[in-house]
N, C-alpha and C positions, 0 to 999 in steps of 0.2 A: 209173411214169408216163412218163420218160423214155424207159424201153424202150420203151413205144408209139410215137414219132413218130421214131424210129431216129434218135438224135443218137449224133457218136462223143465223145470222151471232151473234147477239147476245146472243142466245142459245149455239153455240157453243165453245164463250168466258167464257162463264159461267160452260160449262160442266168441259174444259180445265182447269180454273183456281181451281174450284173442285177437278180433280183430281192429282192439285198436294200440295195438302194443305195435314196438319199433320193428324196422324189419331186424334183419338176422347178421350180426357181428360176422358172419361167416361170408358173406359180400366182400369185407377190408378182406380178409385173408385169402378168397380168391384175386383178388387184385392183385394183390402184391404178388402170389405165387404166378401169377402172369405176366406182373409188370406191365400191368395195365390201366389205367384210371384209378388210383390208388385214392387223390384226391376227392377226386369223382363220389369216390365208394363212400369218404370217409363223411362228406360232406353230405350224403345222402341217410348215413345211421343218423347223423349229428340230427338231421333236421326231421328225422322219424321218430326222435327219441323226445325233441320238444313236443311236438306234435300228438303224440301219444299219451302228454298229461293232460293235452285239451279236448282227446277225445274219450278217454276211460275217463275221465271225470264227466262228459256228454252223456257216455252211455249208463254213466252210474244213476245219474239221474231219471233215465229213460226206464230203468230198468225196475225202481220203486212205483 
């Protein structure tokens, strides 16, 4: 897939590492300025944030 959109090797590392990082702190703070699933929000950084050591450490290995 990569190959497709001709990225060089350091663009690649960078896409890679991107996509496995937590989502965006900026979720809690819509919530709350909504007053909406704040819980929701918090508990969805929390478990993108674990999650996120077991995939950047996946893809680091992918990527040697």
């Amino acid at each position: 897939m990569i190959n497709l959109i001709d990225l060089d090797r350091n663009q690649t590392i960078s896409l890679l590492l991107q996509a496995g990082t937590p989502s965006a702190i900026s979720t809690i703070r819509m919530a709350e300025a909504f007053k909406n699933n704040q819980d929701l929000a918090a508990n969805i950084l929390f478990s993108t944030t674990i999650l996120s050591i077991i995939t950047i450490s996946i893809f680091s290995i992918f990527i040697q």
